[in-house]
N, C-alpha and C positions, 0 to 999 in steps of 0.2 A: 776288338772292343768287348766280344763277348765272353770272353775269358776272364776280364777283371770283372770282378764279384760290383753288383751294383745294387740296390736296394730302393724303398720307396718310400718316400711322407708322404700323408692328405692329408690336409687340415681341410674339414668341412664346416667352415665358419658362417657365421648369418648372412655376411654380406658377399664373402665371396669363397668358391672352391679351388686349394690348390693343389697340383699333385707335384710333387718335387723327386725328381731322379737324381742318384748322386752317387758317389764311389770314395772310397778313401783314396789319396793318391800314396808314393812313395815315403812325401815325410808326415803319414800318419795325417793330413789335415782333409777337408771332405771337397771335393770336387762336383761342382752339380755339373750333371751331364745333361737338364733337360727340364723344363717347367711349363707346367699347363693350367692356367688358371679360367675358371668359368664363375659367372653369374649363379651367386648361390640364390635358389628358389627354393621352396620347402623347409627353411630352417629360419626356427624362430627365435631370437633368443637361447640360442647357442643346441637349439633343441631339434631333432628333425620332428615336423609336422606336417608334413607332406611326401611319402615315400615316391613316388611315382614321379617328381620333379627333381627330388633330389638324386635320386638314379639320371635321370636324363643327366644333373650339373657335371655329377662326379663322371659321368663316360665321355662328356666332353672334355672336361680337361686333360682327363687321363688321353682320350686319344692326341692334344693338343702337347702331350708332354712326350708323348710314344713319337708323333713326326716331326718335333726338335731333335729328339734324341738316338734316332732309329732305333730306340730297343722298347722289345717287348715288357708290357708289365702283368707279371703277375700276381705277386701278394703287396701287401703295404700295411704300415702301422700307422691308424686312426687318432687322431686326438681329440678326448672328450671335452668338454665343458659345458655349461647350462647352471641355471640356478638349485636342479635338484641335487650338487654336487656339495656333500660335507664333509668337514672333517674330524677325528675325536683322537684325543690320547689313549693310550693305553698300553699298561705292562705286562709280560705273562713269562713265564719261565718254565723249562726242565731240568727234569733231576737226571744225571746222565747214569745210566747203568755202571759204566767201568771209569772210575775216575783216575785209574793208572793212564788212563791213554790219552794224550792229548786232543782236546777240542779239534773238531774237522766240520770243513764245510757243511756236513751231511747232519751234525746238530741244528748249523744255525738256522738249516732249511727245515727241520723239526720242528723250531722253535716258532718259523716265519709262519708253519704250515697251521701250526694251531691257532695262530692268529686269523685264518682265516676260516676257522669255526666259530668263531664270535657269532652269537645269534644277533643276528641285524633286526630292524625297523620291519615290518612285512612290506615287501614290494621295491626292499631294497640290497645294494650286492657291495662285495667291499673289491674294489679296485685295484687299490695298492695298500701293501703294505711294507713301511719303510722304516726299517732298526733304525733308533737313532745312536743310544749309546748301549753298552749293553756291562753288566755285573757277573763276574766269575765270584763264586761261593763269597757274595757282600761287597765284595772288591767295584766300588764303584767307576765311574767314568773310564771306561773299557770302550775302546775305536774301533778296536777291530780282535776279537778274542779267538780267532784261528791261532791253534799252536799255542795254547798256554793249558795248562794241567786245572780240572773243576769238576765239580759233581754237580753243581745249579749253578746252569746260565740263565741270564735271566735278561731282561732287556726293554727298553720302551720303546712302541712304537706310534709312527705319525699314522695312522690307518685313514684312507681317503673310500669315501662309499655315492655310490650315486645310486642313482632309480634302475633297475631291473630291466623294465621297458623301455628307456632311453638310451640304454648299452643295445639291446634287442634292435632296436630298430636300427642305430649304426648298423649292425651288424649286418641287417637285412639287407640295409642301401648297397654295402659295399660288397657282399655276396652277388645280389641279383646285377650288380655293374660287370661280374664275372669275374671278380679278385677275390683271391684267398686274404682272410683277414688273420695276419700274425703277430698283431697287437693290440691294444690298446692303450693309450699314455694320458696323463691330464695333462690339457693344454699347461697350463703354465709351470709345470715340468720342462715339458718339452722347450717353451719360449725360453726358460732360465739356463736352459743347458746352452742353448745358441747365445746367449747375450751375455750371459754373466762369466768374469774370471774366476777364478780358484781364491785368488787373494779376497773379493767380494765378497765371496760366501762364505769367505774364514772372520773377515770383520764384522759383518753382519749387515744383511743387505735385503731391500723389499723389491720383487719384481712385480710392476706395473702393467700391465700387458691390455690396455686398450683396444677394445675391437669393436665392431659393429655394434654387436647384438649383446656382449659382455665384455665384463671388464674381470682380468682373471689377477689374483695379487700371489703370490710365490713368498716365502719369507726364510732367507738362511740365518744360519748366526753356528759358529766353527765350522764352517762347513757341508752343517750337516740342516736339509732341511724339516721347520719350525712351524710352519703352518701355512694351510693353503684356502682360500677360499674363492668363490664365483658368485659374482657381486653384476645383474641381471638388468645394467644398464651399460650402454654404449655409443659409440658414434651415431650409433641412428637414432637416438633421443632427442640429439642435438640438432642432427637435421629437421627431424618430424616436426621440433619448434618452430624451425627455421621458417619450415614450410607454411604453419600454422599463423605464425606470429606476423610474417610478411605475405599472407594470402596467394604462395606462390606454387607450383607445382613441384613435386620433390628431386625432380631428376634436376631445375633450377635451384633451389634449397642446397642441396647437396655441390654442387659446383661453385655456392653463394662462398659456402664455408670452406672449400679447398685454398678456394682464390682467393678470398678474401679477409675471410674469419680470423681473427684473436680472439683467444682466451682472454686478455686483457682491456676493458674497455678505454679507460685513459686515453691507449694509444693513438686513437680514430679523433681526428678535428670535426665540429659539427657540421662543414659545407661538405666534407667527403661523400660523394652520394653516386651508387651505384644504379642505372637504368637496365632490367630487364624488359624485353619481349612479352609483350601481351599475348595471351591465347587466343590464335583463330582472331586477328584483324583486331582486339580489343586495343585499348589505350598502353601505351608499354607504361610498368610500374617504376616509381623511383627510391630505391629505401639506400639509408644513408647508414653508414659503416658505423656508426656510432651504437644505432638500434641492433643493428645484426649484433657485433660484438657483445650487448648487452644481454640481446637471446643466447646466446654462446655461454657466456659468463656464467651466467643463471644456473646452467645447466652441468655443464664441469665442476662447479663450486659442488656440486650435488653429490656428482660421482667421487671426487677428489673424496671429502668428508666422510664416505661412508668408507672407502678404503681405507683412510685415515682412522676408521674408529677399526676396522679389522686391525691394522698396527696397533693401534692402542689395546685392543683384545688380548692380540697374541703378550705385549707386555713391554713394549717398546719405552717405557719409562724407567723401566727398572734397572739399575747399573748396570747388572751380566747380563741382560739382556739387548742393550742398548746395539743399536746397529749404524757402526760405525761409519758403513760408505753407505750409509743413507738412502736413497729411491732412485731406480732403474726404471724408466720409461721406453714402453714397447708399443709395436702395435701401431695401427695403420691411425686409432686417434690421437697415438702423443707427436705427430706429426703436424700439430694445430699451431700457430705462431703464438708465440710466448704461455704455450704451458708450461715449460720448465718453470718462469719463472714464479710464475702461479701456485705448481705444487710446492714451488720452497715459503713462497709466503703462507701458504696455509698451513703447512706441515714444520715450518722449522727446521727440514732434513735438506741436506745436499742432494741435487740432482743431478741427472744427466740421464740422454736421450741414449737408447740400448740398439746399437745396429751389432745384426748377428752374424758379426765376420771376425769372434773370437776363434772358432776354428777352421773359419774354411778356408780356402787353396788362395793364395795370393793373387792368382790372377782371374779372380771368380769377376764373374758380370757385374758391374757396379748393381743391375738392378737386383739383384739375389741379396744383394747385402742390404737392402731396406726395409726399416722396422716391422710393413707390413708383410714381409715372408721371415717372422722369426720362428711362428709355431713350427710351419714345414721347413724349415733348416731343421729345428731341432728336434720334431719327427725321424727326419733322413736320420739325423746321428743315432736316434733312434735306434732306427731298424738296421743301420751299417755295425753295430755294435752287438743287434742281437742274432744278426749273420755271423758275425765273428764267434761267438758264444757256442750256436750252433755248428760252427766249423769245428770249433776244437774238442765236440765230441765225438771225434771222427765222424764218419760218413753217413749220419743218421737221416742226412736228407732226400736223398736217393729213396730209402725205404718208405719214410712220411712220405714224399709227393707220391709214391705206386700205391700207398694205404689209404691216401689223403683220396683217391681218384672215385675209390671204389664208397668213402665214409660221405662222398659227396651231397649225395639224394639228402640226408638228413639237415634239419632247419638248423640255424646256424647256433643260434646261444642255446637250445634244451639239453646237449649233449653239456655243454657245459655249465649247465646248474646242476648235471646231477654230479659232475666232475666234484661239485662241491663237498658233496656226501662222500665222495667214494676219498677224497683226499690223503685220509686217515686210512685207509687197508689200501690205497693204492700199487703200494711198497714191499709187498707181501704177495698180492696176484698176478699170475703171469697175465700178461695179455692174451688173452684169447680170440679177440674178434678184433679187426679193424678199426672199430668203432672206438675200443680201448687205446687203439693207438693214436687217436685224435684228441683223447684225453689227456695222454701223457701229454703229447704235444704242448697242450692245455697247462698242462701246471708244470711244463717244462717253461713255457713262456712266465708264467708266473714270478716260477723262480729269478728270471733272469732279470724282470723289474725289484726282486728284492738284491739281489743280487750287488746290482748298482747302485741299488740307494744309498752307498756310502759317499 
């Protein structure tokens, strides 16, 4: 077992921590070898606010995925989200020095790398940056401009930026849990990789990804993705009503809306009435399925809409813009009865509920393949993707972990804000110290999320 190369997701979401082990099997599709999920404490709205709890969540699962799986975990790729997560267009281009020579990988990394000189907001970092289409000397709508002859490439990108100190503190969480941190991904990246086809994203497609604490929207159209944002309500809105509206306690609330909740009020006759358990010997309460569904209703209609006005942002009226196979629903709240039908009467769009067993092993555990493990599926592809990457520059891992041992002592993101600066003459100084080799590392991984964003 320990010879096949295996890899790790966490998704450290509001409601709960998952840490997901997997492997690619023989025909290329991903195998989970191992899942450990914990009670997420300390995170609020997709934001960690509590370092000290949320270390306890994340060591729990992780060891709960380590004794399913018998293997050791070491590093893992994180997925961000939270509401300080934005996104902005933007194009930038070089002039290449020798325009006899065909375009090579090592421009467009040029190209990506100056994008991520953009002076930001203060107190904030750009995460990803992702080519969408790119121009050889004017020559517009260019897919992929490796191997074709230019002196200015030039290209637009989807540039994704969050808060500084909210990348920081991941970091911290999953440092002080005793793992190496070899990624970062935005959640709904990640969720669209596990849910969505190829054809999807060619037609033009909105991913929905419902969660606790957020609600993350992903948006393709050729392929290539259009816009992403983090929309700072979730399944637990819906509960807190629940709780609020029928004076019950939430761990009640919560089980009110598993078992019984629709999105749709209609559907509930007015004698349907559901009796919970009084606290401590009190009277047990009676609340009738008609009012629940009503609190439910209220509440989704909310979330739905404002997602719906991000589609309308990005342009979803507009001919070429127009997104053909409509709304992908993820995530542990499009598991609510009759939301499907709910986001097509609001939105007009074709739906359909997203389980993330686009790529994995045919004979995965029914429970891996439900909506609520799409982020850490598509973490795992993640990080099995950017082992591969790393594999195929020969042996450079061997060298990182013995460089990585010694760069330890140092706190986890300072080395990599000044990675920021140094970007730009990166490429020109040899490494001298250790510490430089944590950097490359650094904007070696970089690369590798631009990399894929085709």
């Amino acid at each position: 077992m320990e010879s096949t190369k295996y890899a790790v997701g966490l998704d450290i979401g509001t409601t709960k921590i998952v840490a997901m082990i997997g492997r690619k099997n023989d025909y290329g599709k991903v195998e989970i070898l191992g899942i450990g999920k914990s009670k997420s404490l300390g995170v609020h709205r997709g934001v960690v606010n509590n370092i000290t709890q949320t270390i306890q969540s994340i060591q729990q699962a992780i060891e709960e995925a380590e004794s399913v799986s018998g293997l050791k975990i070491h590093d893992c790729v994180v997925g961000i989200a939270g509401q300080h997560i934005r996104s902005l267009q933007h194009s930038d281009y070089i002039t290449r020095s020798n325009s006899e020579e065909v375009i090579g990988e090592k421009d467009v990394e040029d190209l990506c790398n100056q994008v991520y000189k953009l002076v930001m907001l203060p107190g904030e970092e750009i995460i990803h940056v992702l080519p969408q289409e790119y121009k050889v000397d004017g020559q517009a709508e260019i897919k992929e401009p490796i191997g074709m002859y230019g002196g200015r490439l030039e290209a637009n990108f989807h540039v994704v930026v969050g808060q500084v100190t909210s990348i920081k503190n991941i970091g911290r969480c999953v440092k002080n849990s005793g793992l190496e941190l070899s990624g970062i991904t935005l959640e709904p990246l990640a969720s669209a990789n596990a849910v969505l086809s190829q054809e999807e994203k060619e037609a033009g497609v909105a991913l929905i990804d419902i969660g606790g604490g957020t609600t993350d929207l992903a948006i393709f159209k050729d392929g290539i993705i259009r816009h992403t944002a983090v929309i700072p309500f979730g399944g637990n809105v819906i509960t807190e009503d629940i709780k609020e509206g029928c004076s019950i306690i939430e761990k009640q609330a919560e089980l009110l809306k598993i078992k019984f909740g629709s999105a749709w009020p209609g559907e509930n006759k007015d004698n349907e009435i559901v009796s919970i358990p009084g606290l401590r010997g009190r009277e047990p309460k009676e609340i009738t399925l008609k009012n629940l569904s009503k609190i439910i209703h209220a509440r989704v209609v909310e979330i739905i809409e404002q997602v719906y006005m991000e589609i309308k942002n990005y342009g979803h009226e507009e001919q070429k813009k127009k997104l053909i196979a409509g709304i992908v629903l993820t995530g542990g709240g499009s598991q609510l009865k009759h939301l499907k039908q709910l986001v097509e009467y609001i939105t007009g769009m074709d739906t359909r509920i997203g389980y993330p067993n686009e790529h994995l092993a045919g004979d995965s555990d029914s429970e891996v393949a439900s909506p609520v493990y799409a982020t850490a599926v598509g973490l795992v592809m993640k990080a099995l993707e950017q082992q591969y990457r790393k594999g195929m520059n020969g042996d450079e891992q061997e060298v990182i972990s013995e460089q990585e041992s010694i760069s330890q002592q140092e706190p986890v993101r300072e080395t990599e804000d000044e990675n920021r600066d140094t970007e730009g003459q990166e490429k020109h100084v040899k490494p001298t110290s250790p510490k430089k080799s944590f950097l490359e590392k650094f904007s070696d991984r970089l690369k590798d999320f631009l990399d894929n964003a085709e």
